[in-house]
Backbone as JSON, one array per atom type, in Angstrom:
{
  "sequence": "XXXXXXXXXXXXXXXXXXXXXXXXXXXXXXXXXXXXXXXXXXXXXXXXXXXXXXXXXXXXXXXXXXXXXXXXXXXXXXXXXXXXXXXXXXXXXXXXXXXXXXXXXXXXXXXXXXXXXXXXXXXXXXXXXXXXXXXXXXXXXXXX",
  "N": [[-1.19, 1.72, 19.74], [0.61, -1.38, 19.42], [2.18, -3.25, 18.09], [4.06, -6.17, 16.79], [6.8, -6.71, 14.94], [9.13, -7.9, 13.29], [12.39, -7.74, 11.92], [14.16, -7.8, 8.89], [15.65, -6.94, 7.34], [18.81, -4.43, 6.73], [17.94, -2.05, 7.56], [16.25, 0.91, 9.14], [13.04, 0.47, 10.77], [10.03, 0.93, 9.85], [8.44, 4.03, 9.52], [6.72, 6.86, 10.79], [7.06, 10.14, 8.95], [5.9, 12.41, 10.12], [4.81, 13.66, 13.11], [1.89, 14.04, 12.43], [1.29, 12.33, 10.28], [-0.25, 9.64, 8.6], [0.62, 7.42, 7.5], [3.26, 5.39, 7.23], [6.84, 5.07, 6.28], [8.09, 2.97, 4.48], [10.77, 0.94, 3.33], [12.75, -0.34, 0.78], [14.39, -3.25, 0.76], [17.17, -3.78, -0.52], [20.07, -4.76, -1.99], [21.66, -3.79, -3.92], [21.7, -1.45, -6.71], [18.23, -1.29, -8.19], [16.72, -1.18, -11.51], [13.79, -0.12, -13.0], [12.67, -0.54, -15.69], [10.8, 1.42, -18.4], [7.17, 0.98, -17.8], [7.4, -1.66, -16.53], [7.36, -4.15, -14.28], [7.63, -4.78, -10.96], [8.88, -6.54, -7.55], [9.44, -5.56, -4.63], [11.21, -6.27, -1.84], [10.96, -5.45, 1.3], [11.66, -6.67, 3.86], [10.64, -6.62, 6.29], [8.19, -8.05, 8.84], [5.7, -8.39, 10.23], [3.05, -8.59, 12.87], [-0.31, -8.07, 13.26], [-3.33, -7.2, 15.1], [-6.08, -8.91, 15.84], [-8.83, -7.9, 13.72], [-7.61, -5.77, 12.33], [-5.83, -4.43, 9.78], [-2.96, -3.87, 7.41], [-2.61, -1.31, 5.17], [-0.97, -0.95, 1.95], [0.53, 1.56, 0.28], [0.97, 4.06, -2.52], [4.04, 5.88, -2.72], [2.99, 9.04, -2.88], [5.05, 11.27, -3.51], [7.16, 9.88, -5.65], [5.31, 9.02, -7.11], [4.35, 11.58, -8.75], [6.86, 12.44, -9.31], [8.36, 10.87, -10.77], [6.43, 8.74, -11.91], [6.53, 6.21, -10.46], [4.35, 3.61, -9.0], [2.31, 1.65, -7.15], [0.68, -1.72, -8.3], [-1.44, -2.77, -7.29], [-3.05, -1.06, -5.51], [-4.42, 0.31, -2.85], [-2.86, -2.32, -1.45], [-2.86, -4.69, 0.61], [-2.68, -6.24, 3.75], [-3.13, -8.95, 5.64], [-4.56, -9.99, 9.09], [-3.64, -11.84, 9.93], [-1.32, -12.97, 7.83], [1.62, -14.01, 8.15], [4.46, -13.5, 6.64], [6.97, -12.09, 4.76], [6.81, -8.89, 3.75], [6.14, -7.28, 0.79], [6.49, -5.28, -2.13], [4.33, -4.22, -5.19], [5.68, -2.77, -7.3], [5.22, -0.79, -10.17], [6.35, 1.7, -12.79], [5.04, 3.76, -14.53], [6.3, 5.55, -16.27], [8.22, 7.67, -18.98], [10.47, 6.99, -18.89], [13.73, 4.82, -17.65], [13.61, 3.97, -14.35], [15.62, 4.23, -11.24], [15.73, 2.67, -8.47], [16.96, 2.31, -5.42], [19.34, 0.9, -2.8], [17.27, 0.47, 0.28], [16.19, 3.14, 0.17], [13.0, 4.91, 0.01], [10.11, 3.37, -0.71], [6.9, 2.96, -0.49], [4.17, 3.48, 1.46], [2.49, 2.34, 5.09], [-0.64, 1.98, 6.15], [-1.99, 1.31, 9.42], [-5.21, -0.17, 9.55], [-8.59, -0.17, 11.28], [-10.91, -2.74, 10.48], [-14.32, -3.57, 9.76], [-16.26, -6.75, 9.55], [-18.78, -8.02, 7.85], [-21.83, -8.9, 7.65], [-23.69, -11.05, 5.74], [-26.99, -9.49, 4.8], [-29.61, -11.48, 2.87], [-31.78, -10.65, 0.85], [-34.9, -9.18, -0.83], [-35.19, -6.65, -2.08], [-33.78, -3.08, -2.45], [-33.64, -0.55, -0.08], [-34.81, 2.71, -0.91], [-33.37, 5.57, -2.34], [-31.63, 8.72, -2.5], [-29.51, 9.03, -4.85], [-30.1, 6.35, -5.97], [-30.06, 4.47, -8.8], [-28.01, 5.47, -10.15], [-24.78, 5.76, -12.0], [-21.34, 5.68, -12.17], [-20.18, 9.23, -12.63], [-22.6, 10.04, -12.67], [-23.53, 11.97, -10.49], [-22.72, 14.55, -11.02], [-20.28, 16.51, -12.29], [-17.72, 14.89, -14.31]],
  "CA": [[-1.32, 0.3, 19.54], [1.68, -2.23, 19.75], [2.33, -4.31, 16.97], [4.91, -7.47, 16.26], [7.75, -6.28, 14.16], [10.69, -8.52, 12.54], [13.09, -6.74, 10.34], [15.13, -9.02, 8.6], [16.49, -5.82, 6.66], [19.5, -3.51, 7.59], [17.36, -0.66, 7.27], [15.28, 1.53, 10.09], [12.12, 0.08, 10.74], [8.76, 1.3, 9.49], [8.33, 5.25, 10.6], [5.91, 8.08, 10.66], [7.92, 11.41, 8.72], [5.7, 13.38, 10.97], [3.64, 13.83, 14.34], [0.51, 14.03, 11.62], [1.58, 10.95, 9.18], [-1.39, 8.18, 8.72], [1.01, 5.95, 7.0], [4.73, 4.77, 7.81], [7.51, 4.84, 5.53], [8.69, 1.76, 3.69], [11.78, 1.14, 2.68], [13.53, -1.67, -0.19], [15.98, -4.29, 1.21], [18.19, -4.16, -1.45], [21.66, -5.04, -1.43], [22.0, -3.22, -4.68], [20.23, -0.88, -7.24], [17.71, -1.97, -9.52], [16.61, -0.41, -12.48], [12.68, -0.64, -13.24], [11.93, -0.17, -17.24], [8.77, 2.05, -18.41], [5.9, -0.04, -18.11], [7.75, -2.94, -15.76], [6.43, -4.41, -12.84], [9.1, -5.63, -9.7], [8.17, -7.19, -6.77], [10.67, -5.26, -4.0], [11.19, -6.81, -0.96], [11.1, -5.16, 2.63], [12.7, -7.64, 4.56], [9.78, -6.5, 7.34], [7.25, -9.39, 8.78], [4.33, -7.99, 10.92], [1.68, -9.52, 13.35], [-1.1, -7.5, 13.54], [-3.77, -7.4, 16.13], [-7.55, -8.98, 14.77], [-9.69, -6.68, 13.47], [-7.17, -4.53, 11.85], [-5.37, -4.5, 8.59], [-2.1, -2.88, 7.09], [-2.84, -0.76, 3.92], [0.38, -0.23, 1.28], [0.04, 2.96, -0.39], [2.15, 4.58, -2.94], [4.45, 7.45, -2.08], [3.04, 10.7, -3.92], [7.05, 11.93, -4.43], [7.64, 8.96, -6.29], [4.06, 9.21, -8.43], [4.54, 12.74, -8.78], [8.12, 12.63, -10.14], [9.21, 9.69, -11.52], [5.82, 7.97, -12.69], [5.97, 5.04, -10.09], [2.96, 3.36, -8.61], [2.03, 0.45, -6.72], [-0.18, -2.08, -8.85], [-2.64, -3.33, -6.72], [-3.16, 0.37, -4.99], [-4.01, -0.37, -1.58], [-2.84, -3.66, -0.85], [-3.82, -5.55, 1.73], [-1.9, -7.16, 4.67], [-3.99, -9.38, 6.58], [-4.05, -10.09, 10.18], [-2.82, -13.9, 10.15], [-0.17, -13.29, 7.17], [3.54, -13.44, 8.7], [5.53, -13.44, 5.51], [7.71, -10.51, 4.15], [5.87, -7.59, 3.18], [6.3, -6.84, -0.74], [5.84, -3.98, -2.69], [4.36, -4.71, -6.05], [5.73, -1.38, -7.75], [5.31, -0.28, -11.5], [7.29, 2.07, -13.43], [4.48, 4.26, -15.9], [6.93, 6.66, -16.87], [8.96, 6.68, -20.34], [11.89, 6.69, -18.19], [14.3, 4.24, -16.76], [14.13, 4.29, -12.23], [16.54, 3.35, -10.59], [15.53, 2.35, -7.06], [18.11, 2.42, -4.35], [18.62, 0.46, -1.84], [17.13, 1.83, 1.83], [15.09, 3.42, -0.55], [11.35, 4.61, 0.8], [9.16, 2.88, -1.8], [5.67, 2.83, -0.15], [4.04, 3.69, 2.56], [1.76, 1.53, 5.31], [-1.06, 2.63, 6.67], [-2.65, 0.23, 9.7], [-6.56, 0.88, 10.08], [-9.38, -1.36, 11.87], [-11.52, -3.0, 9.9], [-15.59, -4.52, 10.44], [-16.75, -7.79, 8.65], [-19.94, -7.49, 7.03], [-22.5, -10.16, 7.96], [-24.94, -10.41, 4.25], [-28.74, -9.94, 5.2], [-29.95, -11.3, 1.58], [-33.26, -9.77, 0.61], [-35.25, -9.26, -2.72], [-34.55, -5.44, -2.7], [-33.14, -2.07, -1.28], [-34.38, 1.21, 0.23], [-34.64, 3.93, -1.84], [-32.4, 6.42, -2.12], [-32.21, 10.32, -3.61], [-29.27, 8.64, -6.21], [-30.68, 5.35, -6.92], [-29.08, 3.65, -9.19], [-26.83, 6.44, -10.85], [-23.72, 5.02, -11.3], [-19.7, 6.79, -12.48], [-20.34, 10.42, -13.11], [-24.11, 10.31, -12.12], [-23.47, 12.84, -9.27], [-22.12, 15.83, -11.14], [-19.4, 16.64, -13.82], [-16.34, 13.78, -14.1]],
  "C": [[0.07, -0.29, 19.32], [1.57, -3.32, 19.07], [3.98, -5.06, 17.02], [5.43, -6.86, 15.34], [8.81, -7.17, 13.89], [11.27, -7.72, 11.51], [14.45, -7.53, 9.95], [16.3, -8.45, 7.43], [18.06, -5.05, 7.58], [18.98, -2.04, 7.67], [16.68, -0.04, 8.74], [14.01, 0.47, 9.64], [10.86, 1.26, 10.3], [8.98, 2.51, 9.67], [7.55, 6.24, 10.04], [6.7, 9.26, 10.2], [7.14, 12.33, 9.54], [4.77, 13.51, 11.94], [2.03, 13.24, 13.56], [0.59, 12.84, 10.8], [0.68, 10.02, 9.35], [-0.45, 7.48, 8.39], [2.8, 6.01, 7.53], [5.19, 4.66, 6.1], [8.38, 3.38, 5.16], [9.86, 1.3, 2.81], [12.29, -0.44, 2.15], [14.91, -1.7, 0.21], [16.57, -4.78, 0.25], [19.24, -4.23, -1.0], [22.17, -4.21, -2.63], [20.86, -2.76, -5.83], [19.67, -1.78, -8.14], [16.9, -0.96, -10.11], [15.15, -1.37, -12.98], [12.69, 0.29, -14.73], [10.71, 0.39, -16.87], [8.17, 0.52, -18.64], [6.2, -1.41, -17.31], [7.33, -2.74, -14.41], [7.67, -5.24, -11.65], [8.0, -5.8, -8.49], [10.08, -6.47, -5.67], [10.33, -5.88, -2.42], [11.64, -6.07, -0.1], [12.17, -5.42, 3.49], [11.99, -7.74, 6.21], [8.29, -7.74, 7.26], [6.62, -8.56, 10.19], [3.38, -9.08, 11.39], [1.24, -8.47, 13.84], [-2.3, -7.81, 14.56], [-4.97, -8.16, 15.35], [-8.08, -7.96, 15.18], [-9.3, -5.42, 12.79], [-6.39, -5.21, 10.4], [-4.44, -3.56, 7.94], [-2.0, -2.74, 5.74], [-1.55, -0.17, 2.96], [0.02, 0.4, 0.74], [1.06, 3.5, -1.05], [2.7, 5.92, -2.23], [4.4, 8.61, -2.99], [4.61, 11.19, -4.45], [7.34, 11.29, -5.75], [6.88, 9.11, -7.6], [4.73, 10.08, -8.87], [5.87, 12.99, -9.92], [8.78, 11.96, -10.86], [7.87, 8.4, -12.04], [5.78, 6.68, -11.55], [4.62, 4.66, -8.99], [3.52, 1.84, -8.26], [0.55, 0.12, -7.75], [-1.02, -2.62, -8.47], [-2.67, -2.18, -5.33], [-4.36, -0.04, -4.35], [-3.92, -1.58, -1.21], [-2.74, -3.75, 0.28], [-2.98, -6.62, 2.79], [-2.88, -7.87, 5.78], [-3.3, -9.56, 7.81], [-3.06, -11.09, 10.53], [-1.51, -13.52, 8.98], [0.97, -12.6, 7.84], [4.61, -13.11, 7.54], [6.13, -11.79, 5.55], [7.13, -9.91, 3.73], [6.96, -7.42, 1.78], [5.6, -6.07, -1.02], [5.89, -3.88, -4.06], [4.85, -2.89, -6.88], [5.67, -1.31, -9.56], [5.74, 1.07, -12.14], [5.72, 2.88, -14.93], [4.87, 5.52, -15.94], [7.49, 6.25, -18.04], [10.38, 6.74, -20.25], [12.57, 5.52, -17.63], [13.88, 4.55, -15.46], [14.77, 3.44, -11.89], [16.36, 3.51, -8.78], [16.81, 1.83, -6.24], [18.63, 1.56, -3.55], [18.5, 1.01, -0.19], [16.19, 2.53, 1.07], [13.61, 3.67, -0.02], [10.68, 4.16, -0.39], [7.48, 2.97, -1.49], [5.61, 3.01, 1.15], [2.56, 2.48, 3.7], [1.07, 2.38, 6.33], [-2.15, 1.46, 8.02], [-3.93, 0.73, 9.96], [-7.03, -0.71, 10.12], [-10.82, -1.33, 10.72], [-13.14, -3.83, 10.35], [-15.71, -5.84, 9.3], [-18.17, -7.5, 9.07], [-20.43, -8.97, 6.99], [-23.95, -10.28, 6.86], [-26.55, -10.68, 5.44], [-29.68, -9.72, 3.84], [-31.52, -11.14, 1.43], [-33.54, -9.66, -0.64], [-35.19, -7.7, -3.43], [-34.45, -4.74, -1.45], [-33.56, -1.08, -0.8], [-33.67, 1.59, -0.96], [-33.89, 4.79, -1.73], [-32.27, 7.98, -3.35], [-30.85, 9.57, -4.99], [-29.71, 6.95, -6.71], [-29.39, 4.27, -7.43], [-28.11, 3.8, -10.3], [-25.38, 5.76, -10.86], [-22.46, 6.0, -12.31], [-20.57, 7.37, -13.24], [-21.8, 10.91, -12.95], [-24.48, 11.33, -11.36], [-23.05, 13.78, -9.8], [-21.07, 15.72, -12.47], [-18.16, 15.7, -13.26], [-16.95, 13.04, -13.45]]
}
């Protein structure tokens, strides 16, 4: 598929680390580092603007390395790029380590994953089929 790309960064554009990769690497258009406090929330800027096709949708996703080792996370874990929005892609990132990070710039911060999406047309009714769980709900199915 063949997507609309602006990169208003000096960085590489978007990229798969491997043949197998669902998501694309994301990298912060900084001009210099910044330093995210435990428990702080930044808003890093791309500098990448996307037009997507309809019917699809580009999913930001944190980068496990980052979780994994240094505590950071995206705070609205998978955000949501619609088809129609042109703007700059942002990457809301948070910091729940009890460490300083110091983010780079060029930096991979998140990753994007594009997948096709259906809209869901309601057919409102006064109830639902039955089902073997019902109306079990967190942890209903087994242990955790």
């Amino acid at each position: 598929m063949e997507v609309k790309i602006v990169n208003k960064s000096p960085f590489k554009l978007p990229e798969y680390a491997t043949i197998h990769s669902a998501g694309m690497d994301m990298r912060a258009n900084l001009t210099e580092s910044m330093v995210i406090q435990p428990l702080q929330r930044v808003m890093v800027p791309t500098g990448i603007h996307i037009q997507l096709p309809d019917g699809y949708e580009a999913q930001i996703r944190p980068r496990s390395g980052l979780a994994a080792k240094h505590g950071i996370g995206i705070v609205n874990s998978p955000g949501t790029i619609d088809a129609d929005y042109r703007g700059e892609i942002k990457i809301i990132l948070v910091n729940l380590s009890n460490e300083p990070f110091t983010l780079n710039p060029g930096e991979r911060v998140a990753q994007m994953v594009i997948a096709r999406y259906e809209k869901a047309v309601w057919n409102e009714c006064d109830s639902l089929d039955e089902s073997e769980r019902g109306e079990g709900g967190f942890g209903s199915t087994g242990r955790g």
